[in-house]
VEXFI-355857 format. One line per field, with one value per residue (C-alpha): y, z, x; residue in one letter. Coordinates in steps of 0.2 Angstrom, whole numbers. Example, Ala and Ser with C-alpha at 12.3 -4.5 7.8 and 13.67 -1.06 7.14 Angstrom:
<marzas>
v = -22	-5
w = 39	36
u = 62	68
aa = A	S
</marzas>
This chain:
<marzas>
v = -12	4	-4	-6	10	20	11	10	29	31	18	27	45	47	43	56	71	70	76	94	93	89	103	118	113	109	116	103	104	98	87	80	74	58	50	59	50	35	33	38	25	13	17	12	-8	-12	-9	-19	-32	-37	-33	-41	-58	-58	-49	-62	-76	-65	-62	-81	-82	-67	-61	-47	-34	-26	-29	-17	-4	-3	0	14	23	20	27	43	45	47	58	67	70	73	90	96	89	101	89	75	62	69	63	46	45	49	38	23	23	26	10	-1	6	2	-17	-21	-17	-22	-40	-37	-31	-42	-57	-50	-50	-68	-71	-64	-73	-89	-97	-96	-77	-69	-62	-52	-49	-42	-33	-23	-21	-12	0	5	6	18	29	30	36	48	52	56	64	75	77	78	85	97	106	117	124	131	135	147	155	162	169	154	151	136	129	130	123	110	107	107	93	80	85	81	64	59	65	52	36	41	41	24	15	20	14	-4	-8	-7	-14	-29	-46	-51	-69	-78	-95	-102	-99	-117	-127	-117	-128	-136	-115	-112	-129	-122	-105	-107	-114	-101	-88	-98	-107	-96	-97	-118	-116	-107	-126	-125	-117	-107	-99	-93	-88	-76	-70	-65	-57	-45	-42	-33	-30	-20	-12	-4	6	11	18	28	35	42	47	53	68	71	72	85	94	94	99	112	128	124	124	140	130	135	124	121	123	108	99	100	95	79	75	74	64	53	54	51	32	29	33	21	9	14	7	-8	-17	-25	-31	-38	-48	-54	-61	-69	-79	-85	-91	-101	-91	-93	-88	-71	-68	-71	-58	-46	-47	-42	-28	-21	-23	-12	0	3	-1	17	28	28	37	52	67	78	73	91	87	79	69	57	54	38	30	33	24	9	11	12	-4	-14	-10	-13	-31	-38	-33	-39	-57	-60	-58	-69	-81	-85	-82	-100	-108	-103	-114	-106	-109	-103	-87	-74	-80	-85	-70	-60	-67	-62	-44	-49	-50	-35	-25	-34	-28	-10	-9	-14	-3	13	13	9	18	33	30	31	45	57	50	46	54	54	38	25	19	16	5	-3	-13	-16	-26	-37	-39	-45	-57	-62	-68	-79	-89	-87	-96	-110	-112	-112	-125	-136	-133	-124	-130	-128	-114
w = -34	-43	-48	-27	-24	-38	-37	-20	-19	-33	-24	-9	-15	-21	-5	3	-10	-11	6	-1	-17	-7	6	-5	-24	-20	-3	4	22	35	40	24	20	30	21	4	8	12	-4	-16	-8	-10	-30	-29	-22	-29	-46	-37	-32	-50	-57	-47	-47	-67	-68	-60	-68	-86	-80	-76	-97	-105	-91	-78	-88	-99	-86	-74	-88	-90	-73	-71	-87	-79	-63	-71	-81	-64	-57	-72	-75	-55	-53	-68	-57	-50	-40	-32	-44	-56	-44	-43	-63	-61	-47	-57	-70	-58	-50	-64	-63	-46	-47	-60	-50	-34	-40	-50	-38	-25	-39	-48	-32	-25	-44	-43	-25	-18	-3	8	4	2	18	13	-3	1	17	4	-7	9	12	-6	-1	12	1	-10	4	7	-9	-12	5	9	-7	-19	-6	-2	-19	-14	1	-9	-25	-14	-7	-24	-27	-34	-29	-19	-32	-46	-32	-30	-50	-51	-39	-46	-65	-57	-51	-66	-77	-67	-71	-89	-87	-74	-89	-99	-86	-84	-102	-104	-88	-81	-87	-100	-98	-84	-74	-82	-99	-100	-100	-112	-118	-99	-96	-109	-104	-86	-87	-84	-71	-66	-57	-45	-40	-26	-17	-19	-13	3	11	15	31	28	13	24	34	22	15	32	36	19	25	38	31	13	26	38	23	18	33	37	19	21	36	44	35	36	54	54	44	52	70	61	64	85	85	77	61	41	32	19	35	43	24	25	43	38	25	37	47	34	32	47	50	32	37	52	37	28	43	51	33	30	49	47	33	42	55	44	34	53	59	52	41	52	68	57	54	73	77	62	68	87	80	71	84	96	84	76	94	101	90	103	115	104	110	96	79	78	96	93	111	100	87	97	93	74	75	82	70	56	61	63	48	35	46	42	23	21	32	20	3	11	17	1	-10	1	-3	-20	-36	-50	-61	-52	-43	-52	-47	-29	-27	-31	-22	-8	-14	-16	0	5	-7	4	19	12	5	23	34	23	23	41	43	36	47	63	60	57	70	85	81	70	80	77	59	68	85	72	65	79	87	69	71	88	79	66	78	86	71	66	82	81	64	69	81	70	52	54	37	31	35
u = 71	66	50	47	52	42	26	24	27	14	1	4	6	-13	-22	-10	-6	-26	-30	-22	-34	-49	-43	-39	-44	-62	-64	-74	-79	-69	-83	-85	-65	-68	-79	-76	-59	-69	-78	-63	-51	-69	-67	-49	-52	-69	-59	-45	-57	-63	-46	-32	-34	-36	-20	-12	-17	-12	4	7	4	12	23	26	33	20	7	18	20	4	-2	13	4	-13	-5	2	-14	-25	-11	-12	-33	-35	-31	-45	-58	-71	-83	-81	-89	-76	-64	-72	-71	-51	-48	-59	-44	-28	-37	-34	-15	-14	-22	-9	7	-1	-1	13	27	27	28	42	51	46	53	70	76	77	68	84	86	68	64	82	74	58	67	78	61	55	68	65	45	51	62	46	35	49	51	31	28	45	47	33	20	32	29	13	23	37	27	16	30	35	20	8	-7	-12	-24	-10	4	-6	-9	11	12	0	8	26	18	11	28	37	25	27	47	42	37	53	64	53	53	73	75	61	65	52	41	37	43	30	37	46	29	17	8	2	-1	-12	-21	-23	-29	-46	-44	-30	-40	-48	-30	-28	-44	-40	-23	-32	-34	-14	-18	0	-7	-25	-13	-4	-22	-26	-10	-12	-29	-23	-6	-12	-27	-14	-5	-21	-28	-10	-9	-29	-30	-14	-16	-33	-31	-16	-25	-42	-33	-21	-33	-36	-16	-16	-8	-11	-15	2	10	-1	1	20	19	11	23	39	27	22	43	48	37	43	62	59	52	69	78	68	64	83	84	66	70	86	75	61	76	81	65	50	42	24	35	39	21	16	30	23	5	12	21	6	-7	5	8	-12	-17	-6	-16	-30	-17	-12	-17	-13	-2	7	15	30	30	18	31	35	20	20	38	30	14	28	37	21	14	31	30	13	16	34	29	15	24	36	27	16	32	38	23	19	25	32	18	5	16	7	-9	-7	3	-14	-26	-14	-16	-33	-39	-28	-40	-56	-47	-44	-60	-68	-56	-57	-77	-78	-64	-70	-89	-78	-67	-80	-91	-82	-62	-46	-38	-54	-50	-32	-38	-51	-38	-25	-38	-40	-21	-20	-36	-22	-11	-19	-23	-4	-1	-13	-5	12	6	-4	5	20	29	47	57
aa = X	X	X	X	X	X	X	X	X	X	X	X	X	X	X	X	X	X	X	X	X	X	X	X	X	X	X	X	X	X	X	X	X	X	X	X	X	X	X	X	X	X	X	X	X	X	X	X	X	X	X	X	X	X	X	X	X	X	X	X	X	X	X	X	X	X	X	X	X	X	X	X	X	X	X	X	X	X	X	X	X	X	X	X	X	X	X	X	X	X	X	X	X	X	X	X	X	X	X	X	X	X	X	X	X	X	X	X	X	X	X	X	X	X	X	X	X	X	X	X	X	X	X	X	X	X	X	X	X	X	X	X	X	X	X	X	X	X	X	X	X	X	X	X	X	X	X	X	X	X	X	X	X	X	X	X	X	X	X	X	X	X	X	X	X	X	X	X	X	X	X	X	X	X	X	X	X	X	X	X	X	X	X	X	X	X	X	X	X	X	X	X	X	X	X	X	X	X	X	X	X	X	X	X	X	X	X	X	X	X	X	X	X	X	X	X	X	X	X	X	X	X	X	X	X	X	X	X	X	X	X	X	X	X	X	X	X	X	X	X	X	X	X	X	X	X	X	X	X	X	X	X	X	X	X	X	X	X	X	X	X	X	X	X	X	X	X	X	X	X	X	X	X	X	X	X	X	X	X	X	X	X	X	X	X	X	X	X	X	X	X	X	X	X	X	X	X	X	X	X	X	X	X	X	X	X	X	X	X	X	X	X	X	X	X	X	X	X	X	X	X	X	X	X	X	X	X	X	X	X	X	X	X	X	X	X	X	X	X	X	X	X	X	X	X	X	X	X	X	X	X	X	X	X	X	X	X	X	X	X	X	X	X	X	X	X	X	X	X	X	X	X	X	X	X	X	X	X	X	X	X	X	X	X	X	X	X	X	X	X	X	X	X	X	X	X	X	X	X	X	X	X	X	X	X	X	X
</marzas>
């Protein structure tokens, strides 16, 4: 549970405390944030892309732990090289290593959990696992963003507040790794045939693109394509946009920062909230049932963007809820669904190709993404995916239909 609320925070943290480093520490155009954004977050799951699946299939042979502590340390060591850039291909170099970080727990969490529960109980599991996602986005975005707005009211200046917060970041994925090596179970399920392991690893990295033909796991790949995207596309460009409407509303820019934080709070409260009731209902109904519900929720939610007249007026903070609630769905119904159909043996590996399409889907969303927000507004990125989700559910329901499996 620490390692799902820690990780997450950190995974999530970057693509939001970096907005303020792009903002004040370089002083880049407001023009130019979208797709510097764009290309930074393209760094992160092109590494991802290369990196997850091997991960997975590693872990499925040596076991979870080491792979996690590794990928905090790589984490903290892109936290702690960011603020010494002074140009964006600097921050590229940076964001190259925190990537490697970030492909290891991204396949590496979600299997630990589907490790620790049984069948009957995991939608609880990985609901639980989500209210401890939303205390880390809490945690990163009332919390640790929160850093350069109370440092430069003693006096510092913005470029050293900012310094402080990416330094306290990276101090806590070194004290991460600490707590994950006393604490994390070593080996894997795997562990009790070795020898049929070893036998198989070659042919381990492409088991989950075989495994694809059970048209419940497709379905999970599709779902964490639009599941992993949604985070993705809130974390980048929710503050962005705050940011880039603060001077029309008269708004300075720590003030529009901290504003965004108890924004990016507020949907990851709801997230604190929604997660256990979620996962309650997933361990009632037919897992592919769940997912159909998910991918309603979150076509709703990304699909309300294209309303919001302005993120600083607080009659829109409906809308975030529902994006909020949408988004933790998809995400937590996906990890569930391939946890049900995953075999021990091949867990680690199943488990990230799921992540590995979400990288795909985050790697398509954030450049488009990027494109649309600077060319035709802030909610695009947003509407862009709430029309793949409503996409997803249809196929959830001709599967449901065709192949609905166990519960």
């Amino acid at each position: 549970m620490y390692a799902a609320f820690i990780c997450i925070a950190m995974l999530a943290g970057m693509n939001f405390l970096q907005a303020y480093l792009l903002d004040v520490n370089l002083g880049m155009p407001k023009d130019e944030q979208g797709v510097a954004t764009s290309i930074l977050a393209l760094v992160t799951e092109v590494v991802a892309i290369i990196l997850i699946v091997p991960f997975g299939a590693l872990a499925d042979r040596i076991g979870r732990r080491p792979l996690v502590i590794g990928g905090i340390l790589f984490c903290g060591l892109g936290y702690g090289l960011f603020p010494f850039a002074t140009s964006l291909n600097e921050l590229i170099v940076y964001r190259a290593l925190f990537a490697i970080g970030a492909a290891s727990l991204s396949a590496q969490i979600p299997t630990i959990g589907n490790d620790y529960t049984e069948d009957r109980s995991r939608g609880r599991l990985f609901g639980f696992s989500g209210v401890m996602n939303g205390l880390g986005v809490i945690f990163m975005s009332a919390g640790l963003a929160q850093i350069p707005g109370l440092l430069e009211g003693r006096g510092v200046t913005p470029v050293s507040a900012g310094m402080a917060m990416f330094f306290a970041a990276s101090g806590l994925c070194i004290l991460s790794a600490v707590i994950f090596r006393i604490g994390l179970q070593p080996g894997s399920p795997g562990d009790t045939d070795l020898s049929a392991q070893r036998a198989s690893t070659r042919k381990t990295v492409l088991a989950g693109l075989r495994a694809a033909r059970n048209p419940r796991i497709m379905l999970s790949y599709l779902a964490a394509f639009a599941g992993r995207s949604d985070n993705a596309i809130k974390g980048l460009f929710v503050s962005v946009w705050v940011l880039q409407v603060a001077g029309e509303a008269g708004v300075s820019q720590p003030q529009a920062f901290a504003h965004a934080g108890k924004l990016m709070g507020l949907m990851g409260a709801v997230t604190l909230l929604w997660m256990p009731l979620f996962g309650i209902i997933l361990d009632k109904l037919n897992r592919v049932t769940g997912l159909a519900l998910a991918m309603g929720l979150a076509a709703a939610g990304y699909g309300s963007m294209g309303i919001i007249t302005s993120p600083l007026d607080n009659g829109m903070l409906p809308f975030f809820v529902l994006l909020a609630i949408g988004q933790g769905s998809a995400i937590v119904a996906s990890v569930t669904l391939i946890g049900q159909e995953a075999s021990a043996t091949e867990r680690g590996t199943l488990v990230a190709t799921n992540a590995w399409f979400g990288a795909i889907g985050i790697l398509i969303a954030t450049v488009a993404g990027g494109v649309l927000f600077d060319a035709v507004g802030p909610s695009a990125p947003f509407v862009m995916l709430g029309a793949f989700q409503a996409v997803v559910l249809v196929f959830s329901v001709l599967v449901r239909v065709r192949a609905p499996g166990g519960q």
